[in-house]
C-alpha angles and dihedrals in degrees: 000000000000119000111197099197081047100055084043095059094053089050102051085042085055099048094040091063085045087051092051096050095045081050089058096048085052097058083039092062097038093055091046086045086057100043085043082055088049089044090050090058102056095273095148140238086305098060090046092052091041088052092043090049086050100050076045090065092042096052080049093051088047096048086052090042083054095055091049092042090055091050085047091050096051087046091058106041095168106051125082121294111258110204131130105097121133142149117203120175094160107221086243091064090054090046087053100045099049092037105034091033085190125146090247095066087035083061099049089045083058101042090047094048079049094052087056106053089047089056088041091051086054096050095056098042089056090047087045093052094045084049092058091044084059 
């Protein structure tokens, strides 16, 4: 028998851990926004493997977004596909950043950080907003 509050629950539940990991990437990103800043203005090889480490931690935080935007999509059949999120740092932009160390791969390291969060801050508005329909 179908229980619609039931089948409501799961899906706010759903949407609450996508919500949470899509959160994480964000402060990921942020954090690796800030130490790529740092980087483009002559901060050193710590400051490139501490902003690296951080996107790391972001690319771990979408892939888990995606999962759980995949359980809160089949929880809400009905409601609008959410896909788009990526995160692509190419191998060849973190070669150049850690080898060439120059302020032009600094730049695209940084576009493409900044890509991402965009893409991340849509994500979580359109969850928000199908949380709150709920």
């Amino acid at each position: 028998m179908y229980n619609e509050e039931k089948e409501k629950r799961e899906a706010r539940l759903a949407g609450q851990r996508a919500l949470a990991s899509l959160q994480d990437a964000r402060n990921y990103l942020r954090s690796a926004r800030n130490w790529g800043i740092i980087d483009l203005f002559g901060g050193g090889g710590l400051s490139g493997l501490l902003k690296h480490a951080k996107v790391r931690d972001a690319s771990r935080s979408l892939e888990q977004a995606k999962a759980d935007l995949q359980v809160f999509q089949r929880e809400l059949r009905d409601v609008q596909s959410i896909d788009g999120l990526r995160i692509e740092i190419g191998d060849f932009l973190t070669f150049a950043d850690f080898f060439f160390d120059g302020f032009v791969a600094d730049y695209l390291v940084q576009s493409k950080i900044r890509n991402a969060q965009e893409q991340v801050d849509r994500a979580i508005d359109m969850v928000s907003n199908i949380l709150q329909s709920l």
